[in-house]
C-alpha positions in Angstrom: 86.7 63.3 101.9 88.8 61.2 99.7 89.7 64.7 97.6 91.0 65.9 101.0 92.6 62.5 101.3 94.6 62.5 98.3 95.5 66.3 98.2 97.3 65.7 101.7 95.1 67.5 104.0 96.3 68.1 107.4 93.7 66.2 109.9 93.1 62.9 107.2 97.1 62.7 106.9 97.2 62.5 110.6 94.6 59.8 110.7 95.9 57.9 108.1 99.1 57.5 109.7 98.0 56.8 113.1 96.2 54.0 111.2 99.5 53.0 109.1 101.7 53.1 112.4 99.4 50.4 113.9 99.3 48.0 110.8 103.1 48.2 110.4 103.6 47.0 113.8 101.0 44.2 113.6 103.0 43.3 110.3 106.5 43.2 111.5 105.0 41.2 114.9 103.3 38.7 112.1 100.1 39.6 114.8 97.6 38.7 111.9 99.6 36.8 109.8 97.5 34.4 109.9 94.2 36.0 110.2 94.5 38.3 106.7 94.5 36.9 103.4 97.0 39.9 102.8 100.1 41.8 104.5 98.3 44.6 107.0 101.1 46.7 105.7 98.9 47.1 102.6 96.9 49.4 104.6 99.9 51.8 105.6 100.9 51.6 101.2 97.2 53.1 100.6 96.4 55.4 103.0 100.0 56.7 103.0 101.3 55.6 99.8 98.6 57.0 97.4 98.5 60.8 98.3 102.2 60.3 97.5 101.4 58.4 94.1 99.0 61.3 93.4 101.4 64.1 94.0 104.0 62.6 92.0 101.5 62.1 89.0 100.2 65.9 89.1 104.1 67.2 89.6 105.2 64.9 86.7 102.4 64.9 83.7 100.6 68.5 85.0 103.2 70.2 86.4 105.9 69.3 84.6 108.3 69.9 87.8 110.0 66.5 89.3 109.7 66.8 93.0 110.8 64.4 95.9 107.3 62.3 95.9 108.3 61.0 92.4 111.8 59.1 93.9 109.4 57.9 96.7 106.7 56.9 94.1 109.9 54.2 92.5 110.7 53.1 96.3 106.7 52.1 96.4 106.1 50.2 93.0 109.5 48.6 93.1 108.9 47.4 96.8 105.1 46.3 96.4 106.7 44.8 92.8 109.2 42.9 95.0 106.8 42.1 97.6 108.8 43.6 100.1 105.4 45.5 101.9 106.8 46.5 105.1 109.2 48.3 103.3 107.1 50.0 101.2 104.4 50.9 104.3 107.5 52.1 106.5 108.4 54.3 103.7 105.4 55.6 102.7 104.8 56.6 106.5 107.8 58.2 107.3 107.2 60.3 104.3 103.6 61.3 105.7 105.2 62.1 108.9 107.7 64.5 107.4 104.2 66.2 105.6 102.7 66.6 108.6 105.4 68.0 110.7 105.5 70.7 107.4 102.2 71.2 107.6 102.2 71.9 111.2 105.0 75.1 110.7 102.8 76.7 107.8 101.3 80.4 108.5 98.3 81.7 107.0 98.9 85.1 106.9 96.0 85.7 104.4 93.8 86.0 108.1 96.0 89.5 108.3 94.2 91.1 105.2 90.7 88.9 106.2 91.0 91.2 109.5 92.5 94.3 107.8 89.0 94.1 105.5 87.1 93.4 108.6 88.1 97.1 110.0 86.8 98.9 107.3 84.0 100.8 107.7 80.5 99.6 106.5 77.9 102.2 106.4 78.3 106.3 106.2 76.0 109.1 107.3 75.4 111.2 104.5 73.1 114.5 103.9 70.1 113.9 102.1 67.9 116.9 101.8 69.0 118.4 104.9 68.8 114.9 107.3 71.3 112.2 107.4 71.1 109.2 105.7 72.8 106.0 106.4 74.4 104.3 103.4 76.4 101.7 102.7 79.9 102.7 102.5 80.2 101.5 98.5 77.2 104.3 97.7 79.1 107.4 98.7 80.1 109.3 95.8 83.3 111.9 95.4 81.4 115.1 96.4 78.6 114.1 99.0 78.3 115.9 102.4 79.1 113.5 104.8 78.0 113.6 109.2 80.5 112.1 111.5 79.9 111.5 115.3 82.1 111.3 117.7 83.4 107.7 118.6 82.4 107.0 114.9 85.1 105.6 112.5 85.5 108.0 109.0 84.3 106.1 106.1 85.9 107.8 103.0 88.7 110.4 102.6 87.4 113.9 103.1 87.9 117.7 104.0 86.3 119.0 107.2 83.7 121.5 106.0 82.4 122.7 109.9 82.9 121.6 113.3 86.3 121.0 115.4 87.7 117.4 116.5 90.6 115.3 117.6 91.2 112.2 115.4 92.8 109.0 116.2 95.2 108.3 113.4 97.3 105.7 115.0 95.7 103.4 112.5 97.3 104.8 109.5 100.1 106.7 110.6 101.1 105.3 114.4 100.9 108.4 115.7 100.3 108.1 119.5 98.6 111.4 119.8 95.2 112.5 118.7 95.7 115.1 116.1 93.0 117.9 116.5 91.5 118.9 112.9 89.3 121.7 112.1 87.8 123.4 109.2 90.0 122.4 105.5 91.8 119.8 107.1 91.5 116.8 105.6 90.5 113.2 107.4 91.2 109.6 106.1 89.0 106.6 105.8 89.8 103.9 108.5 90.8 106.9 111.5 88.5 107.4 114.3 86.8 110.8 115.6 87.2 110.9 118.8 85.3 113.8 120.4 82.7 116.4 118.8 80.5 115.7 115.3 81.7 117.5 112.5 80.2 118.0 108.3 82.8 116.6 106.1 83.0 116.6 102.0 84.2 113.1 100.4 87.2 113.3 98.6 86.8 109.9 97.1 84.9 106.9 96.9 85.3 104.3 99.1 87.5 102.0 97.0 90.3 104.8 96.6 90.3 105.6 100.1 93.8 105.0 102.0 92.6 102.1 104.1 91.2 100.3 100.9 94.4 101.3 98.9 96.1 99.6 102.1 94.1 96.7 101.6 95.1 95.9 98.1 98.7 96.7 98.8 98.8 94.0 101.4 97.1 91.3 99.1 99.7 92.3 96.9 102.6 91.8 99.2 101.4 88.4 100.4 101.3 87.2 97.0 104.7 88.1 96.4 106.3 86.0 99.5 107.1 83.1 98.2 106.7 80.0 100.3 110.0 77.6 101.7 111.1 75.0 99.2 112.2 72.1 101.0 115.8 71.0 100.2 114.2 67.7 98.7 111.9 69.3 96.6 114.8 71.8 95.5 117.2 68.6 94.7 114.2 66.2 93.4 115.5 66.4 90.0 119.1 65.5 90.5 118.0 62.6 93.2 115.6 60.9 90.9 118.4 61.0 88.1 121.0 59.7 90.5 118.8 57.2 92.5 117.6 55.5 88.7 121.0 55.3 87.8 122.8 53.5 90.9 119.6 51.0 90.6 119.9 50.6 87.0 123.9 50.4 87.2 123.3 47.7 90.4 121.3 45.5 88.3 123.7 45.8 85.1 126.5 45.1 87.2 124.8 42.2 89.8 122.7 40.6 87.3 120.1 40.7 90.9 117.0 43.1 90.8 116.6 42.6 94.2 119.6 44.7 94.6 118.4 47.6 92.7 114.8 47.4 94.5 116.8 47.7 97.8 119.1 50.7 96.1 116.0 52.6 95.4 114.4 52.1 98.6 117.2 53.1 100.9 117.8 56.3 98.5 114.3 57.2 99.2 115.2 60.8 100.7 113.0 59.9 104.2 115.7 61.8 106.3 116.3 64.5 103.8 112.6 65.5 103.9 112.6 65.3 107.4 116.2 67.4 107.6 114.3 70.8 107.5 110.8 70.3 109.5 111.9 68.5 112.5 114.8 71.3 112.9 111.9 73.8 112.1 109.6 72.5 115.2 112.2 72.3 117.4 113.4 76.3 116.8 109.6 77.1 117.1 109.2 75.1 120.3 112.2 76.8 121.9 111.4 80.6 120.7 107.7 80.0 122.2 109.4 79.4 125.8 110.3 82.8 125.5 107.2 84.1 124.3 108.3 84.4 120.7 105.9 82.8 118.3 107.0 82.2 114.9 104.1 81.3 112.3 105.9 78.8 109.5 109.3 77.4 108.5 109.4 80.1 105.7 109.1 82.8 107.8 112.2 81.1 110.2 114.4 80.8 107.2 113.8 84.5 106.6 114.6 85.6 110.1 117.8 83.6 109.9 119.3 86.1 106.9 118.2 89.3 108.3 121.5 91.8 108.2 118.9 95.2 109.0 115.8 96.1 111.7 113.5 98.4 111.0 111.7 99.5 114.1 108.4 101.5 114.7 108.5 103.8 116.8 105.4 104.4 118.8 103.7 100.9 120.8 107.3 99.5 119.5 110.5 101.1 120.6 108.2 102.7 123.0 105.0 102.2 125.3 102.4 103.9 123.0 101.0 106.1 125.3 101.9 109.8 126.6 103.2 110.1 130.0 104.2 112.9 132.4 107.4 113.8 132.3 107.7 116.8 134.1 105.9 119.2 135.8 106.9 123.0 136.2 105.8 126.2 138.1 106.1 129.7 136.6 104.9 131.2 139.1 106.4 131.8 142.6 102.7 131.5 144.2 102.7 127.8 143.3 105.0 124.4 143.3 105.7 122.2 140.5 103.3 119.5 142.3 100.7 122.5 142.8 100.6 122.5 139.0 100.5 118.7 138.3 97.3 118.9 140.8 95.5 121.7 139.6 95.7 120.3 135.9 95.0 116.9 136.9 91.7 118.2 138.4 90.8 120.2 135.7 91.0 117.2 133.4 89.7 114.5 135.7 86.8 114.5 134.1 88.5 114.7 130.4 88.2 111.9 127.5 91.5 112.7 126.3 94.7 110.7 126.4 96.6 113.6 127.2 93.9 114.8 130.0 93.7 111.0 131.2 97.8 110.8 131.4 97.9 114.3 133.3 95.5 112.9 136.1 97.0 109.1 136.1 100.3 110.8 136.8 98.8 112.8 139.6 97.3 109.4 141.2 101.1 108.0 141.4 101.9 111.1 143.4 99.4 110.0 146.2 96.4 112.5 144.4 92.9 112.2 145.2 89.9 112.7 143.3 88.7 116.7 144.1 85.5 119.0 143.7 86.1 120.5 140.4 82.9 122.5 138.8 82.0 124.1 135.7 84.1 121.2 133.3 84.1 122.4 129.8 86.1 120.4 127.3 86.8 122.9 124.0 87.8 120.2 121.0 91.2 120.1 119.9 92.1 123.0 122.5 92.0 122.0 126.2 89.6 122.2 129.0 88.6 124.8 131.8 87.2 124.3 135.6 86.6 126.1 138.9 89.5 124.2 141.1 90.1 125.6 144.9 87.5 128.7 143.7 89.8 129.3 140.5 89.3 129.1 137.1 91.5 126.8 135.7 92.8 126.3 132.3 94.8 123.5 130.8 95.7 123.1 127.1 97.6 124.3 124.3 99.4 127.6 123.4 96.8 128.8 120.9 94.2 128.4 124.0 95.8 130.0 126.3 96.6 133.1 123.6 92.9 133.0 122.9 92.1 133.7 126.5 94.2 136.5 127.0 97.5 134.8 128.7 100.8 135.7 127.2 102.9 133.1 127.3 105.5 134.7 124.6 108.2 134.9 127.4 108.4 131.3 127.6 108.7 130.4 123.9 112.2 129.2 124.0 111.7 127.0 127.2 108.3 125.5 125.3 110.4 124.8 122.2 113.4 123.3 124.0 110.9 121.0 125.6 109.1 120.5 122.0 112.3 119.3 120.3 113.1 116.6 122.5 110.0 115.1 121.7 107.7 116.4 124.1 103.8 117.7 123.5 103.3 120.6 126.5 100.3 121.5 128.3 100.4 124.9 129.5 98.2 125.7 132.7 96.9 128.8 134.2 94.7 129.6 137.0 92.3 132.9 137.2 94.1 134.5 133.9 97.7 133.7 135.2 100.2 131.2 133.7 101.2 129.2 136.6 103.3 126.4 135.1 103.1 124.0 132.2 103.2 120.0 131.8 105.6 118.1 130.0 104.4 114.7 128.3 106.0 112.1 126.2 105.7 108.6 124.7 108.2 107.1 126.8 110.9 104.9 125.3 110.8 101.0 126.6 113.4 100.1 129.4 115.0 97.3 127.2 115.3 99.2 123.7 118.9 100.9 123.9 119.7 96.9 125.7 118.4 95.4 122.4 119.6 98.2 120.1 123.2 97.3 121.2 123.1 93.3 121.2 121.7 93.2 117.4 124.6 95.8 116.5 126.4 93.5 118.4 125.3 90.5 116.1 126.2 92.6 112.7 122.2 93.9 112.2 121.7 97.3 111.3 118.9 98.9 112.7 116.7 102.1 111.7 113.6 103.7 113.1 110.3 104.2 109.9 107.5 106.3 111.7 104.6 108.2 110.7 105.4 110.5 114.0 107.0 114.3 113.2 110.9 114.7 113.0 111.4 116.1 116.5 109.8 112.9 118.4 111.4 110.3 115.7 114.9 112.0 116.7 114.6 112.4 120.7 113.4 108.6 120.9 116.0 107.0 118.1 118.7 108.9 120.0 118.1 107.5 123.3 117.4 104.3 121.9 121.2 104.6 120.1 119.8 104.5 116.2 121.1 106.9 114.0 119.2 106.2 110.5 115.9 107.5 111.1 113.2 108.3 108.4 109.8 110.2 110.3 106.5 111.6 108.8 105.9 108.5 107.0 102.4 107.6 105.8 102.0 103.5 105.1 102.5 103.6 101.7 106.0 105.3 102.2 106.8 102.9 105.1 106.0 100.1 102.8 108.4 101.5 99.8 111.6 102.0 101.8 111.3 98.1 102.9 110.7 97.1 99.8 114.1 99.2 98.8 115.9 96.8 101.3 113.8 93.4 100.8 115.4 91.1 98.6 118.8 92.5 98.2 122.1 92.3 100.3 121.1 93.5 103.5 117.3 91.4 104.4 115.6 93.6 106.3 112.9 92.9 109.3 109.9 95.4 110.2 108.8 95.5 114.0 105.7 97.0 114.6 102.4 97.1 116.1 99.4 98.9 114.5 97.0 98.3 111.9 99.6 101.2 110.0 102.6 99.2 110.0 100.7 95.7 108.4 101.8 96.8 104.6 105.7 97.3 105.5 105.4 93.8 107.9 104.2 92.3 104.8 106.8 93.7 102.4 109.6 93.0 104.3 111.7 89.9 103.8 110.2 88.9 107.3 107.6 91.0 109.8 107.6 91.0 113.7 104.9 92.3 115.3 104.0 93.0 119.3 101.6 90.8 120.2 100.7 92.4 124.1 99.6 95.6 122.5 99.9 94.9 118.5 96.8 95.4 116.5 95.3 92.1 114.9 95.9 92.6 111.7 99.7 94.0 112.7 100.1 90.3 114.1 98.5 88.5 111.2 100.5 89.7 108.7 103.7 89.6 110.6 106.3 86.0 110.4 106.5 86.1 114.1 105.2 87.8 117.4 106.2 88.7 120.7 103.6 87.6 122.7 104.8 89.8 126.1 106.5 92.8 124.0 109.9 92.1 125.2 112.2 93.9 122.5 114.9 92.0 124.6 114.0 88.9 122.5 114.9 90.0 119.2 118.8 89.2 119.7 118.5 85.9 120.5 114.9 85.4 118.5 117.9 86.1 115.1 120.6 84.2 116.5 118.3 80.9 117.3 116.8 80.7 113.4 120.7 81.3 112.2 121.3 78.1 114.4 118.2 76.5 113.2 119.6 76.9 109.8 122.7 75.3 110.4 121.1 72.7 112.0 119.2 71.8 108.7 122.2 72.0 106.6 124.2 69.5 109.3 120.8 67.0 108.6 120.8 67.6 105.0 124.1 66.7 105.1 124.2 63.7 107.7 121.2 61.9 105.8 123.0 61.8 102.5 125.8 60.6 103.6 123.7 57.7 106.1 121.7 57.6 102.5 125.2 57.0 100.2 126.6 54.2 102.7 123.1 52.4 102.6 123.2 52.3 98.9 127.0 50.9 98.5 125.6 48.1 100.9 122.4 47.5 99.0 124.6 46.8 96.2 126.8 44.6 97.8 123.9 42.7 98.7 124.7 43.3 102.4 120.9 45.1 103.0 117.7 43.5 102.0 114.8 45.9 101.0 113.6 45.5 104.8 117.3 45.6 106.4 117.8 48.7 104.0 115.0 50.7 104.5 115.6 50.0 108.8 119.0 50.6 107.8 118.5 54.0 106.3 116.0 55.0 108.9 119.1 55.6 111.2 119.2 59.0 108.9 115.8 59.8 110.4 116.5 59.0 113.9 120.1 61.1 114.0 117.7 64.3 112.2 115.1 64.0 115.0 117.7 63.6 117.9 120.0 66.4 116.2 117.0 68.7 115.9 116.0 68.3 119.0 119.1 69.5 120.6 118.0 72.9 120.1 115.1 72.8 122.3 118.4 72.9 125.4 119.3 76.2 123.7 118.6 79.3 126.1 118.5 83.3 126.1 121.4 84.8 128.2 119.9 88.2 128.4 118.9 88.1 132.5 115.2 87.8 133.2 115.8 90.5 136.0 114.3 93.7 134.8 116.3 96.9 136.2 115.0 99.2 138.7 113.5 102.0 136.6 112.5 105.6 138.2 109.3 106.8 138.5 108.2 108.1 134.8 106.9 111.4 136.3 110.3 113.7 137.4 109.8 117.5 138.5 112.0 120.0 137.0 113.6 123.1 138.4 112.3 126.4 137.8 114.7 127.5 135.8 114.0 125.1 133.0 111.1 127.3 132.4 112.3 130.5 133.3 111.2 133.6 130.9 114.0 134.3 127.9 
């Protein structure tokens, strides 16, 4: 407990000056003047004062780095050595106060990697003379023949040796579409099967694998930030030096130590420590209105010098999930809402995102669930059922080739469709291509809004995604970003912030998923989206957006660049409050007690001034526009034969 004390830990600081508030009005009141055999302001000088005493003597004789606690330290023993103890409690507390308040805006972005560890898996199935044997992860060897289920997460890099799937890779890559594997493709650790079992051969062991490798990159990252120096701490040197030698030069000059007690306690730098929390709590208080939560002062004083925005693209610039965005008959027997039904029936029973977008799409249009027999579900190819008496097939090109339906007359319309972005389901009933199914991950109403109003405020942004070139481009077009880098793992992500971080143009990542944590963490400051964000994408980012409005970002930059101002105006305004109190100290005009009130005006004006900027407000309208229906039917001859 009295470690905890002395090292300034959060809850026994706050109870120590809740305790020192009280005694310093009981000793200005003279309450128990007469009760005590001592000042009560003595209480407020050791429960505040000696955490500060301790600080200073670890920063001076261990350390070897002069900080602001040392020039408070003189204000203490030269007020307690004066017998001025009001003075010295008053200052002791405000200086706790200004500790707290730091305290209070600090992140812990270590609980990013903590969850990032969490994730990984634990135990694998691997063949043991012929049966499967569970193992802890750390036992797999390079080489072993490994049994994955579906639903189960892969535990170590590998190559598919038998058996088809559809894997979940949004984890490492953001991709928003299972991608179907099959025999000699190769799987990473961390990515989840999501449909049939398949025999796989481990690549690696489990502490080379690309989720652990992430791990270790992101411990790296974090240890590279380096946390906010206060401006006190960063001047501590020059104050000390400055504040010794106006006291010394008083009592040369006076002839009255008195005089250079009271210069030393009224250069005690009480407003200057408070200059940059107070300003900090109020610019967190006001982003949080609008559902913005930034995690320390650090990460604000980043956000205020970013000059470029690097955006993910899928759960980011857009929704994360496929949707229907058109519907198309081939054939003359059957409309384009014929189609969407008949698909959406076929795959109403479907585990798929792609099956479950087709038939959630269909249940905007007014569908009902219908009879539909015989459901078969082939892995990474699509699905068949008897509809209305047909057999009807929905899935990819390859399927559809495989079952005897020539679709070749319709290649150009497919890859017209394909380069805008779009994954196409083709459908055909009773051996006859009626129509196919357009789907995209559809780009968020306020994107090409927010795009505009950060150009607008001089930030570049780009789009870093692990999706293929032809999605990157259709979404960073309509969004109205030109610099666009696609087919990114992590790792690669991570590099082209670091190429950025540091140097002329600071640079932000926004993302969402569990992929995204190692560039968030590299960057000079991280976003993430909290709504639909992974855990470990919000831990390790500097701020969230709690409701995923993109359409907070402008004003999220422009209120830390104002916060920053505001800390300079403090710095600035408690010097100067700070300079007058010390040429009336040595005049003799201020007492120890008058001088420390005196210079206490310093504090009040950085509390008021900080909290001016709780009034500021967003002017992007709260109103959301009227958007159209996702799903839009297109004319025949989009898909007309060529």
């Amino acid at each position: 407990m009295i470690s905890k004390w002395l090292e300034n830990e959060a809850k026994e600081t706050l109870v120590c000056a809740v305790i020192s508030a009280i005694a310093l009005v009981l000793s200005i009141t003279g309450a128990l003047k007469n009760t005590l055999p001592f000042d009560i302001a003595w209480v407020a000088i050791i429960l505040c004062g000696m955490p500060i005493l301790t600080g200073a003597y670890k920063g001076v004789i261990m350390e070897r780095d002069i900080k602001a606690d040392l020039l408070v330290s003189l204000a203490l023993i030269a007020s307690v050595a004066t017998g001025e103890f009001f003075a010295a409690g008053e200052v002791a507390l405000i200086m706790q106060i200004g500790s707290l308040l730091e305290d209070y805006t600090s992140g812990k972005a270590r609980e990013g990697i903590e969850k990032l560890i969490k994730i990984s898996p634990q135990k694998a199935r691997v063949m043991r003379d012929g049966a499967a044997v569970e193992l802890p992860v750390e036992e797999v060897k390079a080489g072993d023949i490994l049994s994955v289920l579906a639903g189960e997460t892969i535990p170590v890099d590998g190559t598919i040796l038998e058996g088809e799937t559809s894997i979940d890779q949004s984890v490492m890559t953001g991709e928003s579409i299972p991608v179907d594997k099959t025999v000699g493709d190769t799987v990473s650790s961390g990515t989840l099967n999501q449909f049939g079992a398949f025999t796989m051969r481990a690549d690696s062991v489990s502490a080379d694998s690309s989720l652990q490798r992430m791990v270790r990159l992101a411990e790296e990252a974090e240890e590279n930030k380096a946390p906010i120096v206060t401006a006190a701490d960063r001047w501590a040197t020059w104050l000390v030096v400055i504040a010794l030698s106006c006291a010394v030069l008083t009592w040369i000059l006076t002839g009255e130590f008195m005089r250079a007690v009271t210069v030393l306690v009224v250069f005690c730098p009480c407003a200057f420590i408070l200059a940059t929390p107070t300003a900090v709590l109020a610019g967190i208080g006001n982003a949080a209105k609008y559902g913005i939560i930034v995690r320390s002062g650090s990460a604000l004083e980043r956000l205020s010098k970013i000059r470029r925005v690097a955006f993910d693209k899928t759960g980011t610039l857009t929704y994360g999930k496929p949707q229907v965005t058109a519907s198309a008959a081939v054939s003359d027997r059957y409309s384009d809402s014929d189609v969407l039904r008949m698909a959406a029936l076929a795959e109403q029973r479907s585990e798929h995102p792609l099956g479950k977008a087709i038939w959630s799409a269909y249940e905007k249009t007014g569908g009902k669930s219908e009879a539909a027999n015989e459901f078969k579900m082939i892995a990474g190819q699509g699905v068949s059922a008897i509809v209305d008496g047909k057999t009807v097939l929905a899935g990819k090109e390859d399927f559809m080739q495989a079952q005897g339906i020539d679709i070749r007359a319709y290649a150009y319309p497919l890859a017209s469709e394909r380069s805008k972005g779009a994954t196409v389901v083709c459908v055909a009933a009773d051996k006859e291509l009626i129509g196919f199914i357009a789907l995209r991950d559809t780009l968020r109403e306020d994107a090409k809004t927010t795009v505009e109003r950060l150009q607008s405020l001089g930030i570049t942004p780009m789009l870093l995604t692990g999706d293929n070139e032809q999605a990157a481009s259709a979404v960073a077009e309509s969004a109205g970003i030109r610099d666009i880098r696609s087919d990114l793992l992590p790792e690669e992500k991570m590099n082209i912030v670091k190429g950025f971080a540091g140097g002329t143009e600071p640079i932000c990542m926004i993302g969402d998923g569990v992929n995204d944590a190692l560039a968030l963490a590299s960057a000079d400051a991280g976003i993430a989206m909290g709504g639909i964000g992974s855990d470990i994408a919000v831990e390790s980012a500097d701020a969230v957006l709690v409701s995923d409005e993109l359409k907070r970002l402008p004003y999220l930059f422009s209120l830390m660049q104002k916060v920053m101002k505001k800390v300079h105006v403090n710095i600035i305004a408690s010097l100067f409050i700070n300079l007058t109190a010390v040429v009336l100290s040595a005049l003799s005009v201020l007492s120890p007690v008058t001088g420390a009130l005196w210079h206490n005006c310093g504090s009040v004006f950085v509390v008021v001034n900080a909290a001016l900027l709780l009034r500021l407000k967003d002017e992007y309208p709260d109103q959301r526009p009227d958007i159209p229906d996702t799903l839009k039917t297109s004319s025949r001859k989009l898909y007309s034969p060529k």
